[in-house]
C-alpha positions in Angstrom: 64.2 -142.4 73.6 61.9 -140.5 75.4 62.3 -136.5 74.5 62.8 -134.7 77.8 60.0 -131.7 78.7 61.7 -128.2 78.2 62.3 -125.8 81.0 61.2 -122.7 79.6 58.8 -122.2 76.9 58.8 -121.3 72.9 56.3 -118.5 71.9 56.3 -117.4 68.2 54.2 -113.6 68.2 52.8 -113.5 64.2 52.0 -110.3 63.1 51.2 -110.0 59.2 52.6 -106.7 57.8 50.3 -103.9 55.9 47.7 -107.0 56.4 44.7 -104.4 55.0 47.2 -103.2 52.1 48.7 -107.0 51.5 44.8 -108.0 51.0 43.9 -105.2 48.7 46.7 -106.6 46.9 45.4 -110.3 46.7 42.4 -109.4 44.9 44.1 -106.4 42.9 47.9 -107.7 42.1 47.9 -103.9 39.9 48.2 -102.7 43.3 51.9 -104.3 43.7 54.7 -102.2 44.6 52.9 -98.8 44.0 52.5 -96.7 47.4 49.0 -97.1 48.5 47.2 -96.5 51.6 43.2 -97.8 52.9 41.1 -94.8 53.1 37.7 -93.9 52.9 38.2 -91.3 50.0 35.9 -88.5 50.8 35.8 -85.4 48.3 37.8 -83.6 51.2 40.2 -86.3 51.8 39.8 -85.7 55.2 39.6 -89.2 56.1 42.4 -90.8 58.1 44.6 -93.9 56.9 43.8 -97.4 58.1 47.1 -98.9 56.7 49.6 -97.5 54.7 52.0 -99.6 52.6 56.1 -99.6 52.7 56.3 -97.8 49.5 53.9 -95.2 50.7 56.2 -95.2 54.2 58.9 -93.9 52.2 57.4 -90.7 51.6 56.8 -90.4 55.2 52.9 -91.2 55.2 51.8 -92.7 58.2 48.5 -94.5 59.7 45.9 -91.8 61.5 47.9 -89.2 58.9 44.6 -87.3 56.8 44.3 -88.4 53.2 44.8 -84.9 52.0 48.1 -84.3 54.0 49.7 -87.4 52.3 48.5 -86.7 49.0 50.5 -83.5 49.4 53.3 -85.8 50.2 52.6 -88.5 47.4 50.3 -87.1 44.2 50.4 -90.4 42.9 49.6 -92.2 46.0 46.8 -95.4 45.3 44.0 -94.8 48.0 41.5 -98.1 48.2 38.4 -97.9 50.1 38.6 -100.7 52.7 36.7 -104.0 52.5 36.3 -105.0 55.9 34.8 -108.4 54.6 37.6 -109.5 52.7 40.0 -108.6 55.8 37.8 -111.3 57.5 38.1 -113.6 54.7 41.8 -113.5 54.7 41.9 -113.5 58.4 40.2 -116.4 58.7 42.4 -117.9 56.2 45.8 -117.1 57.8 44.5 -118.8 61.2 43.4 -121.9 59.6 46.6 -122.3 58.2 48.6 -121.6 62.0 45.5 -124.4 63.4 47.7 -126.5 61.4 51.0 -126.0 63.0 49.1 -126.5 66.9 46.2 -125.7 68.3 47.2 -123.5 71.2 46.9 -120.5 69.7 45.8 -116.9 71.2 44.1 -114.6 68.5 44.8 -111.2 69.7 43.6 -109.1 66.1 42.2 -109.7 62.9 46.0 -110.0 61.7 48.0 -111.0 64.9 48.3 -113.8 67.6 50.4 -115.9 69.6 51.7 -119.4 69.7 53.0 -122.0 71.9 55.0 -124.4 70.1 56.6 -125.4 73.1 55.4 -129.4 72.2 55.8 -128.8 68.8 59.5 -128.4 68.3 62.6 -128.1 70.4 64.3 -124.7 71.4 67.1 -125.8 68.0 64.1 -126.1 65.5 62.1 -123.0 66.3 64.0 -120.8 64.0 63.1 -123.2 61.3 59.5 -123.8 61.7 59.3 -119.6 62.1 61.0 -119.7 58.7 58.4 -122.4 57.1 55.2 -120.9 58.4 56.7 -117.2 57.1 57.8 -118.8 53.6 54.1 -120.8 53.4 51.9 -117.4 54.7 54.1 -115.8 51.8 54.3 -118.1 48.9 51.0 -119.9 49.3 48.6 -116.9 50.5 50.5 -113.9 49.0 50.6 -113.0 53.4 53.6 -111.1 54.6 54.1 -111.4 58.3 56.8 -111.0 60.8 57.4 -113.3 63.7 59.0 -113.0 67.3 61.0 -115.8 69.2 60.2 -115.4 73.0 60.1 -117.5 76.2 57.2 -115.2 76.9 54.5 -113.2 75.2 55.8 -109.9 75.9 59.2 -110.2 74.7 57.5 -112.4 71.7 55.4 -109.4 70.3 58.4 -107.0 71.1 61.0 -109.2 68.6 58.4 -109.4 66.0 57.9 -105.5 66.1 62.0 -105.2 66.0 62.1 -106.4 62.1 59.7 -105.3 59.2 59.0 -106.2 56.9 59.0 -110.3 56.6 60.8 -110.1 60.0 62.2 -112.8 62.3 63.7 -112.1 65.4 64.5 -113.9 68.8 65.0 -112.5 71.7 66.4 -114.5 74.8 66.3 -112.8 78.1 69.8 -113.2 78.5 69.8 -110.1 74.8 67.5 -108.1 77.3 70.2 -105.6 77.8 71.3 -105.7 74.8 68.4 -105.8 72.4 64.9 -104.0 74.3 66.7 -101.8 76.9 68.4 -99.4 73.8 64.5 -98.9 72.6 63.3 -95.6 72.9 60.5 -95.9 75.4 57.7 -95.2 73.4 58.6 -98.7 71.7 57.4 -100.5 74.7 54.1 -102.0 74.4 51.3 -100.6 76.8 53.2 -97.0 76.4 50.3 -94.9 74.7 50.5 -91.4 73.3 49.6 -90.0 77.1 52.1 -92.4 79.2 55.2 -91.8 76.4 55.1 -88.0 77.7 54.8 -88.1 80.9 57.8 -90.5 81.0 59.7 -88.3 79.2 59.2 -84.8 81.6 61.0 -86.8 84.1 63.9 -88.0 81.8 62.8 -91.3 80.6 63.6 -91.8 76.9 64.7 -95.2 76.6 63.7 -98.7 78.4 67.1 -98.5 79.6 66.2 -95.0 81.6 63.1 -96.7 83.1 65.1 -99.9 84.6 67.5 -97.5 85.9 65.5 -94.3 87.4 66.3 -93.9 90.5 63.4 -92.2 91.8 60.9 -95.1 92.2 58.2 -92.8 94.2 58.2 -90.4 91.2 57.5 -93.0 88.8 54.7 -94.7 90.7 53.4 -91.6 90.8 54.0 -90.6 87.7 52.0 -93.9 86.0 50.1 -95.1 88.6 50.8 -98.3 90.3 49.5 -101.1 88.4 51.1 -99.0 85.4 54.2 -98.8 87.2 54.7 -102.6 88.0 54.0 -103.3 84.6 56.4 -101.5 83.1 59.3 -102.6 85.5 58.4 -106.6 85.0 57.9 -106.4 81.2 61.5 -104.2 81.3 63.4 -106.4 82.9 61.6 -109.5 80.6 59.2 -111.0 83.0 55.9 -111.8 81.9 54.5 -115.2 83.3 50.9 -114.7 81.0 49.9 -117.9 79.1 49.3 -118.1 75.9 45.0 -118.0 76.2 44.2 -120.4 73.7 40.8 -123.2 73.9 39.7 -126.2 72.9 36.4 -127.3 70.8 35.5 -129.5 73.7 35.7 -127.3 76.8 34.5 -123.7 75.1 33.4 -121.6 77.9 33.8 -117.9 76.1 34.3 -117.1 72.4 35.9 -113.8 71.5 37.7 -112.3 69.0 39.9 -108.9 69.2 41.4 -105.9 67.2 44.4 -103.8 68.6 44.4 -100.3 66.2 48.2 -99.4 65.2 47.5 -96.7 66.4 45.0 -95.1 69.0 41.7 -94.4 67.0 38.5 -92.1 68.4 36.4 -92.2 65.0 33.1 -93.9 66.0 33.2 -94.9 62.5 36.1 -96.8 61.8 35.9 -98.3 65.5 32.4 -99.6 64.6 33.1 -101.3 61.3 35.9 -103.0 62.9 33.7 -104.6 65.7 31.3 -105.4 63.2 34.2 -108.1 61.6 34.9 -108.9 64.7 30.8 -109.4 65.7 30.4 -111.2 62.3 33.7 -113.7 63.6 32.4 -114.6 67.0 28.8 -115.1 65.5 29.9 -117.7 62.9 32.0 -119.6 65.5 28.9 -120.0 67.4 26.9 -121.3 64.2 29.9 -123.9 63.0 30.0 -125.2 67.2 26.0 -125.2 67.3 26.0 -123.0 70.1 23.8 -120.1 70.9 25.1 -117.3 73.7 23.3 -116.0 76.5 25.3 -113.7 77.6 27.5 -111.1 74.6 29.7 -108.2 75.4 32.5 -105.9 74.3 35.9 -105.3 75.4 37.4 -101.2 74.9 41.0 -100.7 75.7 41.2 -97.0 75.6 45.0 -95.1 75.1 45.4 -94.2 78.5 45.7 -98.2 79.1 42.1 -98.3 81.4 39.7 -101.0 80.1 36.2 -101.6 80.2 34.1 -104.8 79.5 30.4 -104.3 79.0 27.8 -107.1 78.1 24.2 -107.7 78.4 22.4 -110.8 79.6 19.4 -112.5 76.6 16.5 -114.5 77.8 16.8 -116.2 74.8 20.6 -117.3 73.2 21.5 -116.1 70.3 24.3 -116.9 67.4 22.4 -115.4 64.2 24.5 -112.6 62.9 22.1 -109.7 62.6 20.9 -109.9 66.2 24.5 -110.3 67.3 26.1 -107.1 66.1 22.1 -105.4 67.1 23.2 -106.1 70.4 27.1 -105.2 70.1 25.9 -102.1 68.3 24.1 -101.4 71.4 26.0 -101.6 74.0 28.8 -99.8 72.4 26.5 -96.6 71.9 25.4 -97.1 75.5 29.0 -97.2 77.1 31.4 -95.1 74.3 31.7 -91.5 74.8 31.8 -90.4 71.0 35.7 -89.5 71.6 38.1 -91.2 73.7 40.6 -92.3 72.1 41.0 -96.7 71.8 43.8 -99.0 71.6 41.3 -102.1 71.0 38.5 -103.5 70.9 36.8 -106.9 71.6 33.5 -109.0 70.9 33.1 -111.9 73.3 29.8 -114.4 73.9 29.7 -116.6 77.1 26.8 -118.4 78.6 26.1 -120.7 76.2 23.3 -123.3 75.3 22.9 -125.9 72.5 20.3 -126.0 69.3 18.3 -128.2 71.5 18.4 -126.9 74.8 17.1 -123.2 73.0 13.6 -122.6 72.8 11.9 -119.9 70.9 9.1 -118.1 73.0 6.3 -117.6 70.7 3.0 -115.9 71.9 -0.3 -114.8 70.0 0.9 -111.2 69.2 3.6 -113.0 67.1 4.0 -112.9 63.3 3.8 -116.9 62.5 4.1 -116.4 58.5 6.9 -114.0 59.2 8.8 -116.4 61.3 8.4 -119.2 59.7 9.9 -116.9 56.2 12.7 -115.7 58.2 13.2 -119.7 59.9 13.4 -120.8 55.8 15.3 -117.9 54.8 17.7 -119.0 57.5 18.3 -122.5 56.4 18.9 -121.4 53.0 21.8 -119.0 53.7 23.0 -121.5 56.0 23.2 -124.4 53.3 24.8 -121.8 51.0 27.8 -121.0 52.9 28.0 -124.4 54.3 28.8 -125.3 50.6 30.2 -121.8 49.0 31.9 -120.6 52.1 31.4 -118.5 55.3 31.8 -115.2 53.5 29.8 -116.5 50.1 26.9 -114.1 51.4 27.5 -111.2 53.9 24.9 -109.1 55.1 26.4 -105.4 54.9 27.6 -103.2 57.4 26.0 -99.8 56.1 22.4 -101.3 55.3 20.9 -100.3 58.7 23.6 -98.0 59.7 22.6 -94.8 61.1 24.2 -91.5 59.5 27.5 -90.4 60.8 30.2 -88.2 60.0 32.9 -89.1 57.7 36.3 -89.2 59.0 
């Protein structure tokens, strides 16, 4: 009997919980169940927190909050340095393992994305394949996540935000009312720090309050237009954006993104994460055999504008030290030092095979240094063909320049 096509569609939204603190904890199980935070931990502590764990929640400390002020609030409180390579490690891990429930996947973060399992199960079985890819993240990969049951991506990443830890909500438009309109506005994804205000001087507080204001003008005015219809679609549960996944055999762009918890404007911090990102995108290119012509970044910034930037190469590229050289600079050429970001993105289109690249060599070349750096090439590439993709990194701070500490 032929299983007839659904009407409406099944999004999951998986979004792994502490993910910087739950890795910390996979290589250092000590770490368990003590309140910890990832910091860099300067002699002034005035570093801010990357992630802080439910334990150290409890004592009120908070992501963006200085080391020093929760310190004051915790004296025993764990801080770990961050390892941005083994958050790509375990990334990497954590999609491989959803590739194997369906390929239609959007990766929205190092430790978020969507699904569409509407072909994978039907609208009775969704609760129970959320359960089996939480209990097998958990049990299997020591990953906590939480997970939202949508017919749309919005209200997907708003159930899985509803329940944490090890969360799993659904949310059917007809619970609009009753579950998303009670949330206090500042809940709502794509209100920032500088919207959240401004919809509260004109007596918005909840999503509830913006569904019912009765002064459209004001509100246009107050957000902006495109602001404004977004708000009132995603409010009322309308959101007809597909779930942006590809396939290996039509790739026309590879990208990979980061949304911050919270906003972030340290150079620093917003650099180190585009470098995992950089390093991602770079060895998707390798394992495809593709080279890109054409790389760029993507900067959300808190105020919800966006910017994408890139920068053409007469010759492709997929090697990981050129590829951040080039992300590196066009994110000096285009970031102001302060703004504060929402999220960031590395994406490569434009793209060639080994065969069809060409190397342009002329007489003021180097021939014994390129034909070092050509062996010196094939051997990394043969050792994390066998030992992994992560066996040998090349780190961030070797070639860094000098920056202030956060």
């Amino acid at each position: 009997m032929e299983t007839k096509p659904l009407s409406y569609k099944i999004i999951f939204h998986i979004d792994m919980n502490c993910f910087f603190a739950s890795c910390e904890r996979i290589e250092d199980p000590s770490l368990v169940g003590k309140p910890m935070v990832v910091a860099h931990n300067d002699v002034f502590r005035k570093s801010i927190i990357l992630t802080a764990s439910y334990e150290a929640r409890k004592y009120g400390i908070y992501t963006t909050m200085l080391v020093k002020d929760a310190m004051r609030l915790c004296p025993s409180l764990t801080i770990v340095e961050p390892k941005f390579h083994l958050y790509q490690k375990q990334s990497k891990i954590f999609f491989d393992y959803l590739y194997t429930i369906t390929p239609k996947i959007e990766i929205t973060s190092i430790d978020e994305g969507y699904l569409d399992v509407t072909e994978v199960v039907s609208g009775a079985d969704a609760l129970a394949l959320a359960q089996k890819i939480q209990d097998e993240l958990l049990q299997t990969y020591h990953l906590p996540c939480s997970i939202g049951i949508a017919p749309n991506k919005f209200l997907a990443k708003m159930a899985s935000d509803m329940k944490k830890p090890l969360g799993i909500t659904i949310l059917r438009k007809r619970e609009i009312q009753e579950k998303l309109w009670p949330l206090p506005i500042k809940a709502m994804i794509g209100v920032g720090k500088k919207t959240e205000p401004r919809l509260q001087a004109i007596g918005i507080q909840t999503i509830k309050d913006l569904v019912n204001f009765q002064d459209q003008a004001l509100l246009q005015k107050t957000v902006g237009t495109a602001m404004y219809e977004y708000l009132l679609e995603r409010a009322n549960g309308q959101d007809n954006s597909e779930v942006n996944y590809q396939t290996d055999d039509e790739v026309s762009s590879i990208s990979n993104a980061h949304t911050f918890y919270v906003n972030v404007n340290s150079p620093k911090v917003i650099k180190e994460t585009l470098k995992v990102l950089s390093n991602s995108v770079s060895n998707r290119l390798m394992n495809r055999g593709l080279y890109a012509s054409n790389v760029g970044i993507q900067i959300r910034f808190g105020d919800f504008q966006q910017i994408n930037r890139s920068r053409g190469l007469v010759d492709g590229i997929n090697d990981s030290d050129e590829f951040w050289s080039v992300i590196e600079d066009i994110f000096d050429d285009y970031y102001d030092g302060y703004s504060e970001v929402r999220l960031v993105g590395v994406f490569a289109t434009r793209f060639v095979t080994s065969k069809e690249k060409t190397k342009q060599v002329t007489i003021f070349d180097d021939f014994d240094k390129i034909t070092k750096e050509q062996q010196l090439t094939k051997i990394l590439g043969a050792i994390k063909d066998q030992y992994g993709q992560t066996s040998i990194k090349v780190g961030y701070y070797k070639y860094e320049k000098k920056e202030e500490e956060v």
